[in-house]
C-alpha positions as CSV (number, residue, x, y, z in Angstrom):
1,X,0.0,0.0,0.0
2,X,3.1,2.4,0.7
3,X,4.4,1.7,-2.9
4,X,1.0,2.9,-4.7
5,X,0.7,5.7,-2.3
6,X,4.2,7.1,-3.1
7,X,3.2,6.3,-6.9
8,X,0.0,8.1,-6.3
9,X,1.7,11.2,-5.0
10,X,4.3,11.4,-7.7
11,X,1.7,10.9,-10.3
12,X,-0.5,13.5,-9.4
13,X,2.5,15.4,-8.5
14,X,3.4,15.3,-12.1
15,X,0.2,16.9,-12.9
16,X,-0.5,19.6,-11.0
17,X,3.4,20.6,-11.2
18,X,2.2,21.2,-14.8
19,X,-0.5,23.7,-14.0
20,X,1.5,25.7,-11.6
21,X,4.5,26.1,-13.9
22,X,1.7,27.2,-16.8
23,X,0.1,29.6,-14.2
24,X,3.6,30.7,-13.0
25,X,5.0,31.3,-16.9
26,X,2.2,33.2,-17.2
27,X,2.8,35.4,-13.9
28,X,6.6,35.5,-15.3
29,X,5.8,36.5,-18.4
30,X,3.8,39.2,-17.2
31,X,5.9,40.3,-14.7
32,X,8.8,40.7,-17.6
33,X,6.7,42.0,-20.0
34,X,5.9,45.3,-17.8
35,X,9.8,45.2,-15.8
36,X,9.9,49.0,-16.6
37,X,13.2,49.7,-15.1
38,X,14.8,46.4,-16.9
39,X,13.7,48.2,-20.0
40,X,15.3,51.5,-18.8
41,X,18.7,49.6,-17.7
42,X,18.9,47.7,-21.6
43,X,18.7,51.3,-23.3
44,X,21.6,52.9,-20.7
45,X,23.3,49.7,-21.5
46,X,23.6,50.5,-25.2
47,X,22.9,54.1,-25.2
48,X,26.2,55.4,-25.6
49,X,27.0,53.4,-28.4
50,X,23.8,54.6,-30.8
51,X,24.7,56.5,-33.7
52,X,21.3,59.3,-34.7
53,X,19.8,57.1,-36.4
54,X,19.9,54.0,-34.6
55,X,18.2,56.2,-32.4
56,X,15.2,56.6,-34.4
57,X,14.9,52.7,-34.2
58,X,15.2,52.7,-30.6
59,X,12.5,55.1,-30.4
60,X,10.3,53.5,-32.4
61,X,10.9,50.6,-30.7
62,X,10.3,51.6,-27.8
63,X,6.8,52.9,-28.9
64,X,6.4,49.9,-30.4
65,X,6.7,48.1,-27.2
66,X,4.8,50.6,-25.2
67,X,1.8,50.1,-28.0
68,X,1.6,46.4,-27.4
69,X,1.7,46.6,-23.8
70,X,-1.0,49.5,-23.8
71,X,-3.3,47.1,-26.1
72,X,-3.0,44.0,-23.5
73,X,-4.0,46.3,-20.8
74,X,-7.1,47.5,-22.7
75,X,-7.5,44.0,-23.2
76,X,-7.4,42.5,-19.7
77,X,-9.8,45.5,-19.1
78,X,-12.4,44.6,-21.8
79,X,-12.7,41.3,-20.9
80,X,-13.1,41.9,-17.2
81,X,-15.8,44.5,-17.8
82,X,-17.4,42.5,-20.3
83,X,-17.6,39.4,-17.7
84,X,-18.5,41.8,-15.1
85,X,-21.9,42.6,-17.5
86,X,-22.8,39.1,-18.6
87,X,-22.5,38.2,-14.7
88,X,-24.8,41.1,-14.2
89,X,-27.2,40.7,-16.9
90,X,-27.4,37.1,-15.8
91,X,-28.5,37.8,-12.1
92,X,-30.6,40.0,-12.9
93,X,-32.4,38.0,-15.4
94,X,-32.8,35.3,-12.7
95,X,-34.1,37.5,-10.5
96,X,-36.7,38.4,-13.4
97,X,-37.7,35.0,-13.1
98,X,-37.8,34.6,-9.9
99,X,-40.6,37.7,-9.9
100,X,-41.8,36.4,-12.4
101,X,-42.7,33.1,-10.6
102,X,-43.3,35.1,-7.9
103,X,-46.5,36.8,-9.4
104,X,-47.6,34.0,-11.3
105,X,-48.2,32.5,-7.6
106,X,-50.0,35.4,-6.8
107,X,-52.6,35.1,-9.7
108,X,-53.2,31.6,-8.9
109,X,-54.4,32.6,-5.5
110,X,-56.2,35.3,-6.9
111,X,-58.3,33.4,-9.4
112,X,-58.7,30.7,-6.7
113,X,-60.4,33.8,-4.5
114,X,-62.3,35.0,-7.6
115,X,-63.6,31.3,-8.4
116,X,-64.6,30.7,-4.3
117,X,-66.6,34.2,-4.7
118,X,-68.4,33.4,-7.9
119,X,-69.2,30.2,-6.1
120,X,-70.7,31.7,-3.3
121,X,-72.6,33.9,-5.0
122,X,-74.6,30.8,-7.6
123,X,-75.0,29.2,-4.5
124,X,-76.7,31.8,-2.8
125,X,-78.6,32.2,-6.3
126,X,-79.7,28.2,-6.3
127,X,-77.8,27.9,-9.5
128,X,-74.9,25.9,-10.2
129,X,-72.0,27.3,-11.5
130,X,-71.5,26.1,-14.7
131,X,-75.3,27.8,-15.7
132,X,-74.4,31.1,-13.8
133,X,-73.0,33.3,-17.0
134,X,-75.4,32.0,-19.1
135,X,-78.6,32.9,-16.7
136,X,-77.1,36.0,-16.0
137,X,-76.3,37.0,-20.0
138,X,-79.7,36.2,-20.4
139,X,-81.9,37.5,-18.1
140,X,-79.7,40.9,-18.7
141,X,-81.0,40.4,-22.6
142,X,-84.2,39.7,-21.3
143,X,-84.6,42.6,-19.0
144,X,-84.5,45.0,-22.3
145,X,-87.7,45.5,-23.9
146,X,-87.2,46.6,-27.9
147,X,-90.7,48.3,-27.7
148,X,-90.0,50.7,-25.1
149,X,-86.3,51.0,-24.6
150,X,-84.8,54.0,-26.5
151,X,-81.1,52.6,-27.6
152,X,-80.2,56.0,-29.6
153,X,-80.6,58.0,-27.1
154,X,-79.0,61.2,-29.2
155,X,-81.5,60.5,-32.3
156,X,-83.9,60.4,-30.3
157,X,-83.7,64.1,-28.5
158,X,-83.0,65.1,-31.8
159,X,-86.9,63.5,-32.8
160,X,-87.9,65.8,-29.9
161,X,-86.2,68.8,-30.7
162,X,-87.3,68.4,-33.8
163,X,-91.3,67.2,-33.2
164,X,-93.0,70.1,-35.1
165,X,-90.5,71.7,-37.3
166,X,-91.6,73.0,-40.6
167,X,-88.6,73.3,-43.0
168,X,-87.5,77.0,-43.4
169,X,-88.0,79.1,-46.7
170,X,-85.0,81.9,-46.5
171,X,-86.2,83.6,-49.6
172,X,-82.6,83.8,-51.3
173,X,-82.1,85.7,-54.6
174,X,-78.2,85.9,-54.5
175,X,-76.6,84.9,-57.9
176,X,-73.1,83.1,-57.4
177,X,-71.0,86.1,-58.2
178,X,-72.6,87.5,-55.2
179,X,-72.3,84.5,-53.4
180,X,-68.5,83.7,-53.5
181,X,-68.0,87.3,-52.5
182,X,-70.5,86.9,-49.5
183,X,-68.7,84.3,-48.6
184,X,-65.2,86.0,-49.0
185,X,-66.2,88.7,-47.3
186,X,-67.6,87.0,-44.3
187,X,-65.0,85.1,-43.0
188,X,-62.0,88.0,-43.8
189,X,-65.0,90.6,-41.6
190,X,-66.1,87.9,-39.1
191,X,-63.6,85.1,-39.0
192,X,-60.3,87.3,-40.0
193,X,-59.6,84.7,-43.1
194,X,-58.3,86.3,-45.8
195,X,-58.8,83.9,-49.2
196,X,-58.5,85.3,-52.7
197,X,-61.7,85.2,-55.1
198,X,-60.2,82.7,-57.3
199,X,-59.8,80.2,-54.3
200,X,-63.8,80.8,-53.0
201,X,-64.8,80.2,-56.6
202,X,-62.7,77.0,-56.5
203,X,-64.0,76.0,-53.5
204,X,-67.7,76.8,-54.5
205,X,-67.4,75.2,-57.7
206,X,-65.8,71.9,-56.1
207,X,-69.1,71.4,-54.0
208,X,-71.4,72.0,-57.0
209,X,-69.4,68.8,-58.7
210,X,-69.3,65.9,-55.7
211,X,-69.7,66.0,-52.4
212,X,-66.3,65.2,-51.3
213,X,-64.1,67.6,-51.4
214,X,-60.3,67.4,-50.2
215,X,-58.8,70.5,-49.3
216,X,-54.8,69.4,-49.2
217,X,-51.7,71.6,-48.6
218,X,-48.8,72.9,-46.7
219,X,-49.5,73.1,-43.0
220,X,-50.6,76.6,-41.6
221,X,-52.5,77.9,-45.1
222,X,-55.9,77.6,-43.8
223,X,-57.6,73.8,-44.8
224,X,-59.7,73.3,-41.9
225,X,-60.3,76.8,-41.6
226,X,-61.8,77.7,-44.5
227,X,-64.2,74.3,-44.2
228,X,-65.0,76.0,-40.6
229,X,-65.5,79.0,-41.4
230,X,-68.0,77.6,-44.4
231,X,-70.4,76.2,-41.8
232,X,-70.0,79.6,-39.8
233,X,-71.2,81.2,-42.7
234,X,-74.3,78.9,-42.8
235,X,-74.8,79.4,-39.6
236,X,-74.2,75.7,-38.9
237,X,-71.2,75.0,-37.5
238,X,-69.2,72.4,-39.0
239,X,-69.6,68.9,-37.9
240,X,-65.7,68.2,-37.0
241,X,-64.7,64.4,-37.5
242,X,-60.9,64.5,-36.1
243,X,-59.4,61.3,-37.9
244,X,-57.4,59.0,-35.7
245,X,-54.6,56.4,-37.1
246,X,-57.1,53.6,-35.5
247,X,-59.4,54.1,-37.7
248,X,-60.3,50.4,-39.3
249,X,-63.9,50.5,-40.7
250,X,-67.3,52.7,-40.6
251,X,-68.0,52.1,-36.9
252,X,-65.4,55.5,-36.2
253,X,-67.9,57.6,-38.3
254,X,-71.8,55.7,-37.4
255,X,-71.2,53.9,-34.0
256,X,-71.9,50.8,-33.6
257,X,-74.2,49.2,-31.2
258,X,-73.5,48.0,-27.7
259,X,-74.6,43.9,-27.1
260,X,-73.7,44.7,-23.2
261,X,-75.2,47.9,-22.8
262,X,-78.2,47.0,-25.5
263,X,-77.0,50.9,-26.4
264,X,-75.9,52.2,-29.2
265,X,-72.9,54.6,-29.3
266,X,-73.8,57.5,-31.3
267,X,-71.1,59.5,-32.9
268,X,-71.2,62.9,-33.6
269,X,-71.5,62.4,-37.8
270,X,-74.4,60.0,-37.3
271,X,-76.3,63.1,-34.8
272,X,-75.7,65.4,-37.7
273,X,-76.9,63.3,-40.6
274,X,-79.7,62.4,-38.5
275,X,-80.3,66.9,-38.1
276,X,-79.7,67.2,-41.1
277,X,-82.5,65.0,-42.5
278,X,-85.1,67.1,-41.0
279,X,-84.5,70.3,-42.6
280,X,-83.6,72.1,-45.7
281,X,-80.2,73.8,-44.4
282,X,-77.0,73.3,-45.5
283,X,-74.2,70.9,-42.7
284,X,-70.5,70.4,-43.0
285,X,-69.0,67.1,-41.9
286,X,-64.9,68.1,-42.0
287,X,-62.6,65.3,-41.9
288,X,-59.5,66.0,-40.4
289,X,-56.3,65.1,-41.1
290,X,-58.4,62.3,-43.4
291,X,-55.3,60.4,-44.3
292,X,-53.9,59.3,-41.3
293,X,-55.8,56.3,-41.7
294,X,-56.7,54.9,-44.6
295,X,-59.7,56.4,-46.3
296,X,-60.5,53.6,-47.5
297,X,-60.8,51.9,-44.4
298,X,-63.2,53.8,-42.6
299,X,-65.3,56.4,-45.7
300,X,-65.1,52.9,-48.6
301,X,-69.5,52.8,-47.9
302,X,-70.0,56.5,-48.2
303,X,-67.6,57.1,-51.5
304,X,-69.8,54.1,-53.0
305,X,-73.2,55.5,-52.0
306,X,-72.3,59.4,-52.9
307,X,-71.4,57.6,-56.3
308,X,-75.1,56.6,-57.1
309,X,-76.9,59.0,-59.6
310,X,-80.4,58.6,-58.0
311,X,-80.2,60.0,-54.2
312,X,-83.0,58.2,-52.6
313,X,-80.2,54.8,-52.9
314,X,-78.0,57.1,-50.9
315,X,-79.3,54.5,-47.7
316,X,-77.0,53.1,-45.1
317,X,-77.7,50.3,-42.6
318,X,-76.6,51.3,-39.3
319,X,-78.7,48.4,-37.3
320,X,-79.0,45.0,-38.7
321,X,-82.8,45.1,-37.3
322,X,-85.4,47.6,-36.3
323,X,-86.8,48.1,-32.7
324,X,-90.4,50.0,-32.6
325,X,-88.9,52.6,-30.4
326,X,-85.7,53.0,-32.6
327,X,-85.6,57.1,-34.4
328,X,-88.2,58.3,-36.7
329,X,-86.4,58.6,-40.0
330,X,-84.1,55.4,-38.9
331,X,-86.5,52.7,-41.4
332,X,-85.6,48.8,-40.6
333,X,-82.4,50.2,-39.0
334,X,-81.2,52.0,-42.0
335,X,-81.0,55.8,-42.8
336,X,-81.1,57.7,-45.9
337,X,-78.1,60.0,-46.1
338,X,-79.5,63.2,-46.8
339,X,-77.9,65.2,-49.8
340,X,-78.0,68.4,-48.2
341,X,-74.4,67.7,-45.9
342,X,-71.1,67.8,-47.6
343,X,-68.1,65.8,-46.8
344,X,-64.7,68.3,-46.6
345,X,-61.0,66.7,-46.0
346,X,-57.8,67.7,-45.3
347,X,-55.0,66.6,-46.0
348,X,-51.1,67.3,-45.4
349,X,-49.0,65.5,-47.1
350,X,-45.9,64.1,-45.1
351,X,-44.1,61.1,-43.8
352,X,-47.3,60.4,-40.8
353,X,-49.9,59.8,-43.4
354,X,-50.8,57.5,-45.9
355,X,-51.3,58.3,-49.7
356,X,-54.6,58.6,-50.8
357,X,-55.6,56.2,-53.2
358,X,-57.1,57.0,-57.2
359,X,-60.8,55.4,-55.7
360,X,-60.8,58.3,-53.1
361,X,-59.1,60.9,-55.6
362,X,-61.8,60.2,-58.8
363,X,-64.6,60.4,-56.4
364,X,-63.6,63.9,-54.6
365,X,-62.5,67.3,-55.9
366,X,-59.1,68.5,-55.0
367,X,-57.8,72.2,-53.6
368,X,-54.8,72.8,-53.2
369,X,-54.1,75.5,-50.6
370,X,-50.5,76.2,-50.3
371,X,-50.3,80.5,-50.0
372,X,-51.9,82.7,-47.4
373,X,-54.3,85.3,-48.7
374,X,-53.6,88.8,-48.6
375,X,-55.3,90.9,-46.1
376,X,-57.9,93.3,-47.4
377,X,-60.5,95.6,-46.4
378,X,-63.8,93.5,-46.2
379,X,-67.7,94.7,-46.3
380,X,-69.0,93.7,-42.6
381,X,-71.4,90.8,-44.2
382,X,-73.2,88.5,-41.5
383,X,-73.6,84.8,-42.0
384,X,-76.4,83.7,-44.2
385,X,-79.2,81.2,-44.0
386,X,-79.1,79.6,-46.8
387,X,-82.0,76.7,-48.4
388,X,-79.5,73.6,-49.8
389,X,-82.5,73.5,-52.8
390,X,-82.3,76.8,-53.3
391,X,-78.0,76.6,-53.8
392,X,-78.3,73.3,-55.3
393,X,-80.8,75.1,-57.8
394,X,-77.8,77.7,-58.7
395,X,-75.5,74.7,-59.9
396,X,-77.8,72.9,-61.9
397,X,-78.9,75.9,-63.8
398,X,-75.2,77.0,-64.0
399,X,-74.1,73.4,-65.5
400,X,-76.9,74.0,-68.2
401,X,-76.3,77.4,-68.9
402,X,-72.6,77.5,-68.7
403,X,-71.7,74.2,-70.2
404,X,-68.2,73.5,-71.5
405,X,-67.8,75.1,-75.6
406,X,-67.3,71.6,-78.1
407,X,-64.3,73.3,-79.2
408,X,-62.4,72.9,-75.5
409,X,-64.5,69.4,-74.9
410,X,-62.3,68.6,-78.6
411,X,-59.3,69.6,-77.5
412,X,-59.4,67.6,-74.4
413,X,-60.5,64.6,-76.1
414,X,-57.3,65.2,-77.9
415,X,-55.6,65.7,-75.2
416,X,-57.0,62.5,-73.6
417,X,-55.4,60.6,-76.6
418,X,-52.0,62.5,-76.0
419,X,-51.9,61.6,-72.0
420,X,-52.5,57.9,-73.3
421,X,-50.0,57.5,-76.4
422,X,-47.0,59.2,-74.6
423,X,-47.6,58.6,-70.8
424,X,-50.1,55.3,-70.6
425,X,-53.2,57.2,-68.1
426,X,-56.5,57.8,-69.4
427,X,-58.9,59.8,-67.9
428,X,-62.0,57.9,-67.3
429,X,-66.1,58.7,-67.7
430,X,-66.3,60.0,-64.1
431,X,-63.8,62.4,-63.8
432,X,-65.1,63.8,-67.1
433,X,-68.9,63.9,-65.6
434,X,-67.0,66.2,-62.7
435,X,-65.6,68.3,-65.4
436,X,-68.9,68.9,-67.0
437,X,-70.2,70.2,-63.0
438,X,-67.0,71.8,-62.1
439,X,-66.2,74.5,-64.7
440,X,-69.7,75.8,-65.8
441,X,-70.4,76.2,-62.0
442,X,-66.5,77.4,-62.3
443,X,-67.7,80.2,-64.9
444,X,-70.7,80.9,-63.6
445,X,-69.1,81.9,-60.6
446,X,-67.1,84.6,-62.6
447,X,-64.1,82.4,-63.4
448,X,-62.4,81.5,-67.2
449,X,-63.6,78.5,-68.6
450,X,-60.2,77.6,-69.7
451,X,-58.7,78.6,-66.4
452,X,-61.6,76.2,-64.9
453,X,-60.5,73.2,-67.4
454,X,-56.7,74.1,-66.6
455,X,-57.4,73.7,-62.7
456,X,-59.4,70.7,-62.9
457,X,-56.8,68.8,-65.3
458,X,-53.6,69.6,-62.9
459,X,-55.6,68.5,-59.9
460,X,-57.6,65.7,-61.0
461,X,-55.8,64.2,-64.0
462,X,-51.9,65.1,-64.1
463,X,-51.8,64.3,-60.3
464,X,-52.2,60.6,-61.3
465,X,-48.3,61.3,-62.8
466,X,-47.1,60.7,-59.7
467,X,-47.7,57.3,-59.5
468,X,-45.3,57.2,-62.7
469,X,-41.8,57.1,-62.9
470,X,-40.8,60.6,-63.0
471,X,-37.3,59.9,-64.4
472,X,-38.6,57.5,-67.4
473,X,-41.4,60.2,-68.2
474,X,-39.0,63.5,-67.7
475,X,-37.8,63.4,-71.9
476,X,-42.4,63.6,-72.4
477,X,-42.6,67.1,-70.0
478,X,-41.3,69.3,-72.5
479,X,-43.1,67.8,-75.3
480,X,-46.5,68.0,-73.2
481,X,-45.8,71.6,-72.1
482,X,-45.3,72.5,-75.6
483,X,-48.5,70.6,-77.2
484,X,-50.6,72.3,-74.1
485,X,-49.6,76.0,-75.2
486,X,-50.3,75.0,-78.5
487,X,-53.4,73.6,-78.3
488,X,-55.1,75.5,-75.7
489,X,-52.8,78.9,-76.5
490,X,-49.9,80.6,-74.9
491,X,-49.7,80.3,-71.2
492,X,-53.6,79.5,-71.1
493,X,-52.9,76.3,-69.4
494,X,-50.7,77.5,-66.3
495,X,-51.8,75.4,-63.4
496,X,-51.0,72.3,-66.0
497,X,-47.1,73.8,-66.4
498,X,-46.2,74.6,-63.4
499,X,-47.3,71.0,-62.2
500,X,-45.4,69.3,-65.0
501,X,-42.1,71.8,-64.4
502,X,-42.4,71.1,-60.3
503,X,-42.5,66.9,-61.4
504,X,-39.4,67.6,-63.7
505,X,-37.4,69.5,-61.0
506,X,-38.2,66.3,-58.8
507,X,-36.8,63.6,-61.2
């Protein structure tokens, strides 16, 4: 047994021998490596012997040396700060999980409490507990009579407030000359918004050709103002729909109805479409900041039933069935929208919004707002009550008394071919049925009928260039610039060139 113990120490002798002389190398090693003075006794060693430039070698030697040294310092450091972290990251991560664990115990206990409560409660009920929810969901459902319980509870004040009203006759006699500049007028006296007669006959002429209207721009030139100050002037104030980015479907603009409550939420554009059914007055429903959602998300129902030639289609369901004690004008839970409210947008174009699509563009009538009118001296003009039949009756008289010359409809059917042989758009039935609304009403409001066609083209047709590749379609500008002064004369179609010049300067 002495023998193999005496083997047993010289074997593992051998060993761990091994692993101190690699532990004391390395401690050696060090210790020469940063023997400052030893380095300082080889150079006065050899120091007088140097010639000049054999000192330059020794110098950068000697940096040399220091460099290395400097970088396993930085080393030793890293590493030690970077264990330091791990070590750190990987305590606290198992005290996460320890809290974790922790709180997990504590909702056990919890829903252990919550299930003994419930449980007491059946029981005191005479239920059992598997049939409590669906007694309780149901006698709740049964506690609602449909004859007598009013679940539109803003529709319904408005049925009161409304019980024996006779639709007003205001006796207008203005012409649209007169109206654009009562309108002007008003909100510079009242309102302090200056806009130029050019943009009010835009604006006017928009409404008379759909009844969506997008009023886009630089910020801080006066979008939603000039919609507000439009239902000012009416003496309805505008119905303001502020667009949020969670806006998924029609619900943010109708409500929706409540199975809990057996309520149905009312928004503020459902009250007003509701008011404005009832009377013969012009309402404003502004959406603000409209793309940033999709448009198409939340307005796809309304673009399709505005689209409809004859108005008494313009119906939208807003309850799948009726109740007897539902709103007057709400028939089998749908509503007629009436044709007497107009839908304005706006719209600023930056990296927070989404681009609005060609179904929303066709459907509406762009403005583009992008300078501040000058201030002028206004006539002190009140705001107006106004019948919508009686305005409505100014723009159909002015689209058959004003209607676009066959010479200019020509040339844009020329134009039309153009667009298509060089640049691959066409323009499409309805945005010429806009056309044919837009720039008698345009004219009849004292405007150019080429400046109208000019406007309405840059806006509603050259807009779609955008979707193009500027670069492939920058050689076709010049040529299109110079077939528009040709055709239409000198200069006549400026909104058009200035558009096509601003899309060259981006390519």
């Amino acid at each position: 047994m002495d023998t193999f113990l005496r083997f047993l120490y010289e074997f593992l002798s051998q060993f761990f021998n091994g692993i101190i002389y690699i532990f004391d190398g390395i401690f050696k090693g060090f210790k020469a490596m940063f023997n400052i003075p030893e380095y300082f006794n080889i150079v006065n060693e050899y120091k007088k012997d140097f010639t000049i430039p054999e000192w330059l070698l020794v110098s950068i030697a000697i940096l040399l040396v220091a460099a290395i040294l400097g970088l396993i310092i930085f080393a030793i450091v890293f590493l030690i700060r970077k264990y330091i972290r791990i070590r750190k990251s990987l305590v606290e991560q198992e005290e996460l999980l320890e809290e974790v664990s922790t709180l997990n115990n504590e909702v056990a206990k919890l829903m252990k409490e919550k299930e003994s409560i419930l449980a007491m409660k059946v029981s005191k009920l005479g239920l059992r507990p598997d049939e409590s929810d669906t007694e309780e969901t149901s006698g709740e459902a049964d506690s609602v009579d449909p004859n007598t319980e009013i679940r539109f509870p803003k529709l319904y004040e408005v049925d009161q407030r409304f019980k024996d009203y006779k639709k007003a006759e205001y006796g207008n006699a203005f012409e649209l000359p007169e109206f654009v500049e009562l309108f002007r007028n008003f909100a510079a006296s009242h309102l302090h918004l200056y806009y130029t007669t050019h943009m009010i006959r835009l604006f006017v002429s928009a409404l008379a050709s759909t009844k969506l209207v997008i009023l886009q721009g630089i910020s801080g030139t006066g979008k939603t103002s000039l919609a507000y100050a439009w239902g000012k002037f009416l003496k309805h104030d505008s119905c303001i729909a502020s667009v949020q980015p969670s806006w998924r479907d029609r619900t943010e603009l109708f409500g929706y109805f409540n199975e809990f409550t057996k309520k149905f939420n009312e928004t503020e554009v459902l009250k007003e479409l509701y008011v404005a059914g009832y009377t013969d007055d012009i309402y404003t429903v502004i959406l603000d900041e409209m793309n940033i959602s999709r448009v198409e998300y939340y307005f796809a129902e309304m673009l399709s039933i505005l689209e409809m030639p004859n108005k008494d289609e313009w119906i939208v369901e807003i309850v799948p069935s009726a109740w007897k004690s539902d709103p007057i004008h709400l028939l089998e839970g749908k509503l007629k929208i009436p044709p007497n409210v107009w839908y304005i947008g706006t719209i600023n174009n930056d990296d927070s919004t989404f681009m609005v699509t060609d179904k929303v563009y066709d459907r509406a009538m762009p403005i583009d707002i992008n300078d501040k009118g000058q201030v002028f001296e206004p006539e002190d003009i009140p705001a107006q009550d106004i019948n919508y039949s009686y305005l409505n009756k100014k723009f159909e008289e002015a689209i058959q008394t004003n209607p676009i010359h066959d010479e200019n409809l020509k040339k844009i059917e020329e134009m039309d071919d153009y667009v298509i042989k060089h640049f691959r758009i066409a323009f499409g039935n309805r945005i010429v049925a806009h056309m044919r609304k837009f720039v008698p009403v345009f004219v009849a409001c004292g405007g150019d009928e080429v400046a109208g066609i000019d406007y309405f083209i840059a806006r509603k047709i050259l807009r779609k260039f955008e979707q193009l590749n500027i670069a492939y379609i920058k050689d076709e500008i010049d040529g299109f610039v110079k077939y528009l002064n040709d055709t239409f004369g000198e200069g006549k179609m400026a909104e058009c060139i200035e558009y096509l010049l601003r899309l060259k300067k981006m390519s």
